[in-house]
Backbone as JSON Lines, residues from 0, in Angstrom:
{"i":0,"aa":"X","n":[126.96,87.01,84.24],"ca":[125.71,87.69,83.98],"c":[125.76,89.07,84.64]}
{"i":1,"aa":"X","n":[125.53,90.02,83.69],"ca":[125.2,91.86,84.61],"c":[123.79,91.53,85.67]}
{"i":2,"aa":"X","n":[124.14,92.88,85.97],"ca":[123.3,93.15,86.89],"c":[121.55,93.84,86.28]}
{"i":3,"aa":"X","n":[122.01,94.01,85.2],"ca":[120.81,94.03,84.26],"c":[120.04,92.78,83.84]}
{"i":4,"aa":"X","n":[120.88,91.74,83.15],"ca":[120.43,90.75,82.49],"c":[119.63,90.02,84.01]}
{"i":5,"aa":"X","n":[120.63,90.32,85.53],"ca":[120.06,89.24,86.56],"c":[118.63,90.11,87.08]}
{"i":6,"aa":"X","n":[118.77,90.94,86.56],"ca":[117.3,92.11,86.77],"c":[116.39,91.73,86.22]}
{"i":7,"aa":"X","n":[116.83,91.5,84.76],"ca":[115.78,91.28,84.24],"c":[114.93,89.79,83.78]}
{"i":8,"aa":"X","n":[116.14,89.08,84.71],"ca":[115.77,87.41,84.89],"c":[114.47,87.32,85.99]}
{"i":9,"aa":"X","n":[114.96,88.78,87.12],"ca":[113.73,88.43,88.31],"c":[112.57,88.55,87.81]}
{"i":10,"aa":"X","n":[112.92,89.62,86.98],"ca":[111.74,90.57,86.68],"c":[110.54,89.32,85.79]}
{"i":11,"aa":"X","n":[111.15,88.63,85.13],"ca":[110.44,87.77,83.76],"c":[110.17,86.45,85.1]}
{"i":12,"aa":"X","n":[110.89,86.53,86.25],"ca":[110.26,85.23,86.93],"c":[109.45,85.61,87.72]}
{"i":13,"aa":"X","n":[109.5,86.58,87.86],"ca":[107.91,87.49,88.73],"c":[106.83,87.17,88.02]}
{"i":14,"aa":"X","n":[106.78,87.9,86.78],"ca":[105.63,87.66,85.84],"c":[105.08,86.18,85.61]}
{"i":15,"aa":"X","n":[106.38,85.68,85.85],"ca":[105.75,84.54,85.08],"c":[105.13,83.26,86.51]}
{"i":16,"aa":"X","n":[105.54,83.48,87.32],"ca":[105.09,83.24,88.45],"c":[103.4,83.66,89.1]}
{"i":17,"aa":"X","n":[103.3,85.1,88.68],"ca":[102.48,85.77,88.95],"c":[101.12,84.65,88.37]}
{"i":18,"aa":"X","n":[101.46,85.24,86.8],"ca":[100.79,84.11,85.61],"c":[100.48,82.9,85.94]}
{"i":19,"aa":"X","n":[101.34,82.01,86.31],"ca":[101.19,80.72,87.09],"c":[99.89,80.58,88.61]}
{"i":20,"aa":"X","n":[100.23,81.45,89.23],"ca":[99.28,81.42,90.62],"c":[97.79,81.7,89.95]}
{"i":21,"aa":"X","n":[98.09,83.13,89.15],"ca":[96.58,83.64,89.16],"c":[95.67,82.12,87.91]}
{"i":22,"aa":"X","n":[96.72,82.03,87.01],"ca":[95.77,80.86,86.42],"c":[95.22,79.49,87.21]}
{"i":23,"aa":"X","n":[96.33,78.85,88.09],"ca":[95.77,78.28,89.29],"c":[94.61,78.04,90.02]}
{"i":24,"aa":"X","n":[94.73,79.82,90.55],"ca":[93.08,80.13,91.74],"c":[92.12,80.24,90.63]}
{"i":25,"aa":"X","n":[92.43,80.92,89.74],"ca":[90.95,80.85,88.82],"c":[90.74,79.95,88.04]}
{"i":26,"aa":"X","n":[91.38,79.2,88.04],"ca":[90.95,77.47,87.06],"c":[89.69,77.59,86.61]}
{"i":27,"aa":"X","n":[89.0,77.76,87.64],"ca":[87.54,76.77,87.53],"c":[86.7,77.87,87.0]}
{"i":28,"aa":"X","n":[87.3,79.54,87.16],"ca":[86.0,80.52,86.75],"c":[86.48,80.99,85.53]}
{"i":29,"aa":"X","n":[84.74,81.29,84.82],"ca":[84.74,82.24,83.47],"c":[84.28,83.3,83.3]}
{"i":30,"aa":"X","n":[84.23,83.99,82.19],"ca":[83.89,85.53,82.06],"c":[82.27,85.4,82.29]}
{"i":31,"aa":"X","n":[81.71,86.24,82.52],"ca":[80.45,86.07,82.64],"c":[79.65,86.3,81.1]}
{"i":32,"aa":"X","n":[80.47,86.79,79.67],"ca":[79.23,86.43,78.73],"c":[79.03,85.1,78.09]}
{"i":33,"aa":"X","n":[78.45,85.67,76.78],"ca":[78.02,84.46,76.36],"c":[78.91,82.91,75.99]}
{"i":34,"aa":"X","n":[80.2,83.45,75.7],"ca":[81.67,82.67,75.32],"c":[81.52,81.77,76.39]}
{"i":35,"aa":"X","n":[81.38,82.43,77.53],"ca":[82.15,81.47,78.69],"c":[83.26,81.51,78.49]}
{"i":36,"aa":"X","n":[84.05,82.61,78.14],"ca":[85.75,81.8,78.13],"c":[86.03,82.18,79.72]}
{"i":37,"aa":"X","n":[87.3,81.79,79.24],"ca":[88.29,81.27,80.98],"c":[88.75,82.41,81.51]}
{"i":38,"aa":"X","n":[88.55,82.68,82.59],"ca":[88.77,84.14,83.1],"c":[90.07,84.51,82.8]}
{"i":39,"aa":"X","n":[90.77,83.4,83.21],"ca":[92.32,83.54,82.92],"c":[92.66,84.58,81.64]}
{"i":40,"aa":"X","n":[91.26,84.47,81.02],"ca":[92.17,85.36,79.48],"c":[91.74,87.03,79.94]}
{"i":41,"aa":"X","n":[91.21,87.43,81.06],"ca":[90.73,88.65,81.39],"c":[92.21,89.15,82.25]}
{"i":42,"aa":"X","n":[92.57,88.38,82.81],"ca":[93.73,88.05,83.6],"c":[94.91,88.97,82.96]}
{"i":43,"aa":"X","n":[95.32,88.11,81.37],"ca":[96.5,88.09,80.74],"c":[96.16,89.51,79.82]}
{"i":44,"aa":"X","n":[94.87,89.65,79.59],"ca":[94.47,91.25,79.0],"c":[95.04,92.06,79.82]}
{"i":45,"aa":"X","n":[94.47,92.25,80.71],"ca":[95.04,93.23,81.93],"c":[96.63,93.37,82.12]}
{"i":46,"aa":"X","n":[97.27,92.19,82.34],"ca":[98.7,92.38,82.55],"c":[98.88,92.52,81.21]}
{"i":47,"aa":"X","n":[98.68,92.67,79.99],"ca":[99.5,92.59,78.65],"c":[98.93,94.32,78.58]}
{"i":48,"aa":"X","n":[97.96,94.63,79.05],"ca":[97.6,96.14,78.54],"c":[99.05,97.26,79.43]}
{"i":49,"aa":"X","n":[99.45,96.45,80.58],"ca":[99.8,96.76,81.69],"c":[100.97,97.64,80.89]}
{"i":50,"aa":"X","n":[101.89,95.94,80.22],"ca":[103.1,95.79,80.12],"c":[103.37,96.8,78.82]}
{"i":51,"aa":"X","n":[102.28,96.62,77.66],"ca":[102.25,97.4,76.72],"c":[102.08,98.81,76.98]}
{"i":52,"aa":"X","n":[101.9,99.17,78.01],"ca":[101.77,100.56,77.96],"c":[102.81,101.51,78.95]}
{"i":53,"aa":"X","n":[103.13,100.66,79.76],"ca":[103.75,101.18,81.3],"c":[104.28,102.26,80.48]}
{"i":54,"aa":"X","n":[105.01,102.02,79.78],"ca":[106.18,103.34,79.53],"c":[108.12,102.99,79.82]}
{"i":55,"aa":"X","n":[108.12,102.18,81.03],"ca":[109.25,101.79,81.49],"c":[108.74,99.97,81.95]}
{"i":56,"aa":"X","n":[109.92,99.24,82.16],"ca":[109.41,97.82,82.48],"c":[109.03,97.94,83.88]}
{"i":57,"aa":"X","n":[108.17,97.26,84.15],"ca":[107.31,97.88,85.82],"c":[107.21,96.09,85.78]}
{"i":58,"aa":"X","n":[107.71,95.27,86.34],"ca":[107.73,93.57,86.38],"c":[106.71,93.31,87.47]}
{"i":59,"aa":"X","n":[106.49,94.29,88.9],"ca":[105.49,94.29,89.62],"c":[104.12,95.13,89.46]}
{"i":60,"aa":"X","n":[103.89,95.97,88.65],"ca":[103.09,95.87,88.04],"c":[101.78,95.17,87.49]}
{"i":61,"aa":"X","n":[103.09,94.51,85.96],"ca":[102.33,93.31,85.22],"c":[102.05,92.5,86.46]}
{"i":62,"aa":"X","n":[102.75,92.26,87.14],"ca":[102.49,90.64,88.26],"c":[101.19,91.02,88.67]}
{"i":63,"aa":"X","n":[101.06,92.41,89.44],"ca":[100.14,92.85,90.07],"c":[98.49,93.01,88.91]}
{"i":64,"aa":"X","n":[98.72,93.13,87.44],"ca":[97.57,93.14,86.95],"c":[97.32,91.84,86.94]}
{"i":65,"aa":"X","n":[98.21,90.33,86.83],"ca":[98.05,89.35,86.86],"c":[96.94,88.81,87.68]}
{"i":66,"aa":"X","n":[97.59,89.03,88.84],"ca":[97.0,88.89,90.08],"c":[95.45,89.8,91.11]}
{"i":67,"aa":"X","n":[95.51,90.85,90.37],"ca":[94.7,91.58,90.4],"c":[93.18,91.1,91.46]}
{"i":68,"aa":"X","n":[92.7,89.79,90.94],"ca":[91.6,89.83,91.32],"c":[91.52,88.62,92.4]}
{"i":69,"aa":"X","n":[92.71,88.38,92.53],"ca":[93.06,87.1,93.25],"c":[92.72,87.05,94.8]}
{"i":70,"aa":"X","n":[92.4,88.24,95.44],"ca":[92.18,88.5,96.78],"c":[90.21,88.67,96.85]}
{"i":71,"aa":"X","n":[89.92,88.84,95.83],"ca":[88.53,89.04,95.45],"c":[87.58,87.79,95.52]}
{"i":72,"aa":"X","n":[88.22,86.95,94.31],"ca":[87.7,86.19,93.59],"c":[88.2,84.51,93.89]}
{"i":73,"aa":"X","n":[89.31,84.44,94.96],"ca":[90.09,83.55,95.65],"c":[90.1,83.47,96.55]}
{"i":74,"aa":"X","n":[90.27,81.87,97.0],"ca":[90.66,82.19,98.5],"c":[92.3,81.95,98.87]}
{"i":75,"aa":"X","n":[92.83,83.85,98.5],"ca":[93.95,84.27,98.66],"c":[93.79,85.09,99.42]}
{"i":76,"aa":"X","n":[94.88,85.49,100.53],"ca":[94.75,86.78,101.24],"c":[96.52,87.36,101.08]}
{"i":77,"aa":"X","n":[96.15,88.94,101.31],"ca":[97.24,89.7,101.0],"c":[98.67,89.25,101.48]}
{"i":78,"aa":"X","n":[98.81,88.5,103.02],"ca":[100.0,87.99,103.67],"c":[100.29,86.69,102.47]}
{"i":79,"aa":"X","n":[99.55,85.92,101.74],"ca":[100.16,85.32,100.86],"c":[100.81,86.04,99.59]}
{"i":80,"aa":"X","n":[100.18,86.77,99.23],"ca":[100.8,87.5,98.11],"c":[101.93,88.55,98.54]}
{"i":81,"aa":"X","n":[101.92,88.68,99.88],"ca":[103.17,89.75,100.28],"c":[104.42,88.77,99.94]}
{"i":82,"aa":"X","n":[104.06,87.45,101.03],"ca":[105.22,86.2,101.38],"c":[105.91,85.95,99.28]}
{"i":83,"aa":"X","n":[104.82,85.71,98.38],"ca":[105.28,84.85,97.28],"c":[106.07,86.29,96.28]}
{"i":84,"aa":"X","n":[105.2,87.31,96.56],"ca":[105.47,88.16,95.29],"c":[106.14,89.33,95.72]}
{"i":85,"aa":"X","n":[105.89,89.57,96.92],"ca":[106.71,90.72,97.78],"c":[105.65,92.12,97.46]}
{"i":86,"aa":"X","n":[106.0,93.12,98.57],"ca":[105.22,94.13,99.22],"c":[104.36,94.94,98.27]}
{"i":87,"aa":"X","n":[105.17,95.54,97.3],"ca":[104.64,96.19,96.18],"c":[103.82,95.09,95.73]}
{"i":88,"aa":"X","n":[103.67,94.64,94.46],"ca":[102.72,93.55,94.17],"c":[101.23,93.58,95.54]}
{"i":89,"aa":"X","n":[101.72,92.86,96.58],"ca":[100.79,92.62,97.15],"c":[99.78,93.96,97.69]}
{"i":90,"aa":"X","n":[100.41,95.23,98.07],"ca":[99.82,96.23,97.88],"c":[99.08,96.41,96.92]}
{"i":91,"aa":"X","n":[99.49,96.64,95.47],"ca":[98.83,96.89,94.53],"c":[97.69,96.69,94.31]}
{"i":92,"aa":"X","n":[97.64,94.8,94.42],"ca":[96.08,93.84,94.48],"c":[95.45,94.41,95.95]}
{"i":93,"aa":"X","n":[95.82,94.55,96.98],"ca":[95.29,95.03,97.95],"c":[94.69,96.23,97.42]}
{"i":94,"aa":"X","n":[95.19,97.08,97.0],"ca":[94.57,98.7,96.69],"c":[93.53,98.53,95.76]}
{"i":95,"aa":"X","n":[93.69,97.88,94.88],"ca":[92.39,97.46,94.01],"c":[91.12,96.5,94.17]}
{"i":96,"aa":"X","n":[90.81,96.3,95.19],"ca":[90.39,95.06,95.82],"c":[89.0,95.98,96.36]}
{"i":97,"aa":"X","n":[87.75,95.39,95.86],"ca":[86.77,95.74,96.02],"c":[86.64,94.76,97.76]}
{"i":98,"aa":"X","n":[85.99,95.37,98.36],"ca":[85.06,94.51,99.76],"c":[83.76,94.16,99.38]}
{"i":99,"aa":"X","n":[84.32,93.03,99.25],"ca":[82.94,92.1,98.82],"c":[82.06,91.75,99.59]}
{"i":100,"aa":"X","n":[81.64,92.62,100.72],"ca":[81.16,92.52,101.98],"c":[79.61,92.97,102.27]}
{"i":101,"aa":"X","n":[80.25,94.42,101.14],"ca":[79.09,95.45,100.64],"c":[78.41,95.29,99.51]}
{"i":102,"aa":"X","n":[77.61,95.67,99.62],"ca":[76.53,95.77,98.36],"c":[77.66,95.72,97.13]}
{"i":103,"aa":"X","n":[76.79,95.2,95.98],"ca":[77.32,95.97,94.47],"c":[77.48,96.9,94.48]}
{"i":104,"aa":"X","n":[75.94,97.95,94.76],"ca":[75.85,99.49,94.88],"c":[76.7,99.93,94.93]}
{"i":105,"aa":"X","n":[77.19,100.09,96.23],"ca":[78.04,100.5,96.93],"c":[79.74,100.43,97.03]}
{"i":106,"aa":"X","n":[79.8,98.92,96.42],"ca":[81.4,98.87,95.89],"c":[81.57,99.67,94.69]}
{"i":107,"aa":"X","n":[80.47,99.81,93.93],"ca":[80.92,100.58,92.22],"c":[80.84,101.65,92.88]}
{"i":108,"aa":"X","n":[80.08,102.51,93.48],"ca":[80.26,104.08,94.0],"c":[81.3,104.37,94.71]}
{"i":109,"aa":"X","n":[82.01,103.18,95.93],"ca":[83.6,103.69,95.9],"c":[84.15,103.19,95.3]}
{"i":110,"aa":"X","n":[84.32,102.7,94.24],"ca":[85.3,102.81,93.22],"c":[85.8,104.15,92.41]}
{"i":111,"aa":"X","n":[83.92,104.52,92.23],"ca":[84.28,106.1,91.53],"c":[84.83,107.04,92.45]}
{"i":112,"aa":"X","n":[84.7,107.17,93.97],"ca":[85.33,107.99,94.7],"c":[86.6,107.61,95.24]}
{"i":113,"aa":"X","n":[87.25,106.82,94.76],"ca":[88.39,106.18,95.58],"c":[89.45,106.29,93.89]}
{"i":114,"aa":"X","n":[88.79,106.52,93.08],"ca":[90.04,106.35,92.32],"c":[90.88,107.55,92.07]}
{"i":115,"aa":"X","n":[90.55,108.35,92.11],"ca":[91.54,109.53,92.24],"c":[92.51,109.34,93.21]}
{"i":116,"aa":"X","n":[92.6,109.11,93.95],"ca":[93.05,108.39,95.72],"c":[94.0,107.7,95.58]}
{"i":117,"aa":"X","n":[93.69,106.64,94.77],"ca":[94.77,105.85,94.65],"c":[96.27,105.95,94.01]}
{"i":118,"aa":"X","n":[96.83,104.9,94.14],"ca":[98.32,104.91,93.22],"c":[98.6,104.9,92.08]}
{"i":119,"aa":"X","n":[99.4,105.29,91.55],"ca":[99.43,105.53,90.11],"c":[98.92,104.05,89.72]}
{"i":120,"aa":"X","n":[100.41,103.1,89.98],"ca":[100.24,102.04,89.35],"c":[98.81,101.21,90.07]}
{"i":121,"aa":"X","n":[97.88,101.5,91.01],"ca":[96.65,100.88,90.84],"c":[95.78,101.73,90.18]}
{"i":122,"aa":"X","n":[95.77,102.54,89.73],"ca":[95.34,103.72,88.77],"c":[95.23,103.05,87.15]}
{"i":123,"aa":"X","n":[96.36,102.56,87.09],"ca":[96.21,101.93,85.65],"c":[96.03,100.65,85.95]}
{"i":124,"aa":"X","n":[96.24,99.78,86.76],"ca":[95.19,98.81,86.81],"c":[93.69,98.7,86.72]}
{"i":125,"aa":"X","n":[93.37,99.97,86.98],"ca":[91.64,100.13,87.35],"c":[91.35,100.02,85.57]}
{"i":126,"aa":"X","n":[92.32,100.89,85.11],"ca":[91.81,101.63,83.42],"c":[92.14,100.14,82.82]}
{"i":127,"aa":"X","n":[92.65,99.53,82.69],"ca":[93.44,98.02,82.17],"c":[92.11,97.39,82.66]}
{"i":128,"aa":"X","n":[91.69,97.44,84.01],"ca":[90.66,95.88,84.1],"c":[89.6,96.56,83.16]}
{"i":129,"aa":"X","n":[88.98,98.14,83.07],"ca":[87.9,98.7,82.92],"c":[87.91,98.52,81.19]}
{"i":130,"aa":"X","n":[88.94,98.1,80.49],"ca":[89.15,98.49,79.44],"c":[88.99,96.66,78.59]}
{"i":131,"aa":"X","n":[89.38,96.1,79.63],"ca":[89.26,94.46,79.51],"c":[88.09,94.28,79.48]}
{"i":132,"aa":"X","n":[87.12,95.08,80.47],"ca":[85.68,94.26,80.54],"c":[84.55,94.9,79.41]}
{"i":133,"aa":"X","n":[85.21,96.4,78.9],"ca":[84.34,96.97,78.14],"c":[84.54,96.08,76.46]}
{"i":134,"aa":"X","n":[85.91,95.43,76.49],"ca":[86.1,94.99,75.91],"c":[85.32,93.34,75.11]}
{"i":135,"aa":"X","n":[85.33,93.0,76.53],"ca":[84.5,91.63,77.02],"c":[83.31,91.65,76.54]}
{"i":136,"aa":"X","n":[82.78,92.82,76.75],"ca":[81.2,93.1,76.9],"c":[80.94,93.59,75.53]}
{"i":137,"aa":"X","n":[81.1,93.81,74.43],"ca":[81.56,94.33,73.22],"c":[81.43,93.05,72.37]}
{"i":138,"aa":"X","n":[82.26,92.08,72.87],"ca":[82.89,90.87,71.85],"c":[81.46,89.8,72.68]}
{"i":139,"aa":"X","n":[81.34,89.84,73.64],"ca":[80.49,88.64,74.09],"c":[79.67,89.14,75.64]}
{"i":140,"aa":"X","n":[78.4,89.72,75.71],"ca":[78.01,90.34,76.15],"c":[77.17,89.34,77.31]}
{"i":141,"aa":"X","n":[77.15,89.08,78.67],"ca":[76.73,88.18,79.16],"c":[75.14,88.01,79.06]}
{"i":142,"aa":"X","n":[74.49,86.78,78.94],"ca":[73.11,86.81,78.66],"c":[72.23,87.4,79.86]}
{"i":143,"aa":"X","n":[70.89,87.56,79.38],"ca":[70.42,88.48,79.52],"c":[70.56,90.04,80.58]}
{"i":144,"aa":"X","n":[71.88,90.62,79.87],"ca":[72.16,91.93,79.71],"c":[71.47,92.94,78.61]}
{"i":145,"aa":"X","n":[70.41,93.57,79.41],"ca":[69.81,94.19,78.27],"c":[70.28,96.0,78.05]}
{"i":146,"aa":"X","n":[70.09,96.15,77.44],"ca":[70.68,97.26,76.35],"c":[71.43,98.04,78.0]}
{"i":147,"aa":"X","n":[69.99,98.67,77.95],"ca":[70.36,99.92,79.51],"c":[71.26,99.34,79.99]}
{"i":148,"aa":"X","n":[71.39,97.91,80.83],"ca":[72.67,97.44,81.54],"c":[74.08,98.07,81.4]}
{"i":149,"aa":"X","n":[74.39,97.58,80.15],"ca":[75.63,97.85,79.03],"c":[75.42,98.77,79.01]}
{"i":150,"aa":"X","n":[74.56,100.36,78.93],"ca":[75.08,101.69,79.02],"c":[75.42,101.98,80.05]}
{"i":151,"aa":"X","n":[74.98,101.32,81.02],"ca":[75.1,102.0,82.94],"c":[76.55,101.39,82.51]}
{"i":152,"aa":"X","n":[76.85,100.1,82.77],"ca":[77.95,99.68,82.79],"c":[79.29,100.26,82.51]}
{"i":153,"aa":"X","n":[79.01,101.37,80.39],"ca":[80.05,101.95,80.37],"c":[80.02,103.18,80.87]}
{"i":154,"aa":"X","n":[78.66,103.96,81.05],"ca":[79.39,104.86,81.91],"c":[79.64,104.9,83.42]}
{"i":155,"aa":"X","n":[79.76,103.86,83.71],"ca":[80.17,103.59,85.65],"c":[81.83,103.61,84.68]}
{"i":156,"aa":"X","n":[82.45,102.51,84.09],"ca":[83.46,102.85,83.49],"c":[84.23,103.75,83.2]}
{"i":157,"aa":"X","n":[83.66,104.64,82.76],"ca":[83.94,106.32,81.94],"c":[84.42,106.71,83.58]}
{"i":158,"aa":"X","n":[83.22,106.39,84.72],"ca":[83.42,107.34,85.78],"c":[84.52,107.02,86.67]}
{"i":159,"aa":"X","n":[84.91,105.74,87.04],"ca":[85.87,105.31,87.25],"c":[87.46,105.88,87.05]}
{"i":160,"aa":"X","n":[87.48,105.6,86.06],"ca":[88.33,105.64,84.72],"c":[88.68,107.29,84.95]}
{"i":161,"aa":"X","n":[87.75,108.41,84.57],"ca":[87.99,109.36,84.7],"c":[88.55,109.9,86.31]}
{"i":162,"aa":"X","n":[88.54,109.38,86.81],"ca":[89.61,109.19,88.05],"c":[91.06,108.88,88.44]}
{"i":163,"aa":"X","n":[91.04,108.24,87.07],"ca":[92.31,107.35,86.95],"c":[93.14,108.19,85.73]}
{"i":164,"aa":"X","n":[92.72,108.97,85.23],"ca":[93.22,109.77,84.2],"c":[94.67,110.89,84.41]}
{"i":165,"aa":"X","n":[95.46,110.39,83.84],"ca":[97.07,111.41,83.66],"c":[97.75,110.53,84.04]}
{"i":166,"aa":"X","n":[97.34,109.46,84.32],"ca":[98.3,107.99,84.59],"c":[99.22,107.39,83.86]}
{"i":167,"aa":"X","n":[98.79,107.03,82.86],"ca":[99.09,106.73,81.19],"c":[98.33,107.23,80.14]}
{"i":168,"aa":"X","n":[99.0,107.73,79.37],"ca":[97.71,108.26,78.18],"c":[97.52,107.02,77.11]}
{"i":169,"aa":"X","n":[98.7,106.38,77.19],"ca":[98.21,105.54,76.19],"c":[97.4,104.54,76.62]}
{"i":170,"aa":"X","n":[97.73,103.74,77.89],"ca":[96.24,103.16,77.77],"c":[95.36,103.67,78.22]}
{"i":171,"aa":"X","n":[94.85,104.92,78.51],"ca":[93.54,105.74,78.54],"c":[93.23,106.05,77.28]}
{"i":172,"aa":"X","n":[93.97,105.71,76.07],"ca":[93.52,105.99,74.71],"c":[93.19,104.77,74.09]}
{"i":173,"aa":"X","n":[93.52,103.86,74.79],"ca":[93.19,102.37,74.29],"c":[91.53,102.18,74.99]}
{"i":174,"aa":"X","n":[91.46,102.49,76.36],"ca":[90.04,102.43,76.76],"c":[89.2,103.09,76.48]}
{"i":175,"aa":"X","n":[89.55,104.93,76.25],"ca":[88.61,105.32,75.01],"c":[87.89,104.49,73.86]}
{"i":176,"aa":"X","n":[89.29,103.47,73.23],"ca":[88.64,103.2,71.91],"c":[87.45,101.89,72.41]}
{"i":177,"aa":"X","n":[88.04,101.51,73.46],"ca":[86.98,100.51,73.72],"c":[85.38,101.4,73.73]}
{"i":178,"aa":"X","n":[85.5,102.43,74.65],"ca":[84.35,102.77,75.1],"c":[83.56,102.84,73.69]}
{"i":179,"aa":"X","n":[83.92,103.73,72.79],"ca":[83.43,104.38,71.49],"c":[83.39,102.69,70.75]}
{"i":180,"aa":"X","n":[83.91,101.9,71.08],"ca":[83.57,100.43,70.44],"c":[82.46,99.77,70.92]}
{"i":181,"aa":"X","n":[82.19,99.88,72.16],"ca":[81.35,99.12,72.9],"c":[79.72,100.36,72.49]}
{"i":182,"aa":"X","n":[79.91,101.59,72.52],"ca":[79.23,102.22,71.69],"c":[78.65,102.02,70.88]}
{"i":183,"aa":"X","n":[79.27,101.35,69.76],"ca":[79.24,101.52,68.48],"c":[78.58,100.21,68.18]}
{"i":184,"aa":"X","n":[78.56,99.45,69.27],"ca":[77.72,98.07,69.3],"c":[76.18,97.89,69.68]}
{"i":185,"aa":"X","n":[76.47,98.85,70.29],"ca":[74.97,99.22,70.89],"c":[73.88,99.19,69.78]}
């Protein structure tokens, strides 16, 4: 076997590992609209927007959109995800990781000031989750979300997002189309 093919063996057992844990911790949770589907599929959006767009194969990355919300929404902490997935990865979810400590308010307002700040590759994680949920919210809108909600919503999005911009164009052209979709639903 090259040193490519054994590259790209890690690389596909990262992911798929990744995939494995995050469906795991989130078993039990769903999207918040009306579907109820399984979060897990917000999960595999994110890492598939990841993988489809990177530009080059980025294997920690995808792991890292996998995993994304796993320090949030789990009871995971970063020294586990350093130990299973290694430094990068666990950074990544670390850098994107709201403190759930603080207000709502207050986590969406540093989000908008913190994303310029950040790393590329948590940069396009932000646009990938932002692009998943505008998406979400479009196809199955959680109950009673009324109109105004869903506009604040996409433009906290937009503002975000526009932080995160020169990262990837293509998926900043994919979350465009969401936005102008989720728009267009209104």
């Amino acid at each position: 076997m090259s040193a490519i093919d054994r590259d790209r063996g890690d690389d596909l057992a990262l992911v798929s590992r990744a995939a494995d844990f995050a469906a795991r911790r989130h078993a039990t949770q769903h999207r918040k609209g009306t579907a109820r589907e399984p979060y897990v599929n917000h999960l595999a959006e994110v890492a598939a927007l990841l993988a489809e767009t990177a530009g080059k194969p980025d294997a920690a990355l995808v792991a890292a959109g996998w995993l994304h919300d796993t320090l949030e929404d789990t009871r995971t902490d970063r020294e586990e995800l350093d130990r299973l997935f290694g430094s990068r990865v666990a950074d990544l979810v670390a850098e994107v990781t709201d403190d759930k400590s603080l207000p709502k308010a207050e986590r969406k307002r540093r989000q908008v000031e913190a994303a310029p700040h950040k790393s590329a590759g948590a940069r396009a994680i932000k646009v990938a989750d932002k692009t998943s949920n505008l998406r979400s919210l479009t196809m199955s809108p959680p109950d009673g979300w009324e109109r105004q909600r869903i506009v604040d919503y996409i433009a906290w999005a937009e503002d975000v997002v526009a932080g995160c911009r020169g990262t990837n164009a293509a998926l900043e052209t994919i979350f465009d189309r969401a936005v102008a979709q989720a728009r267009a639903t209104l």
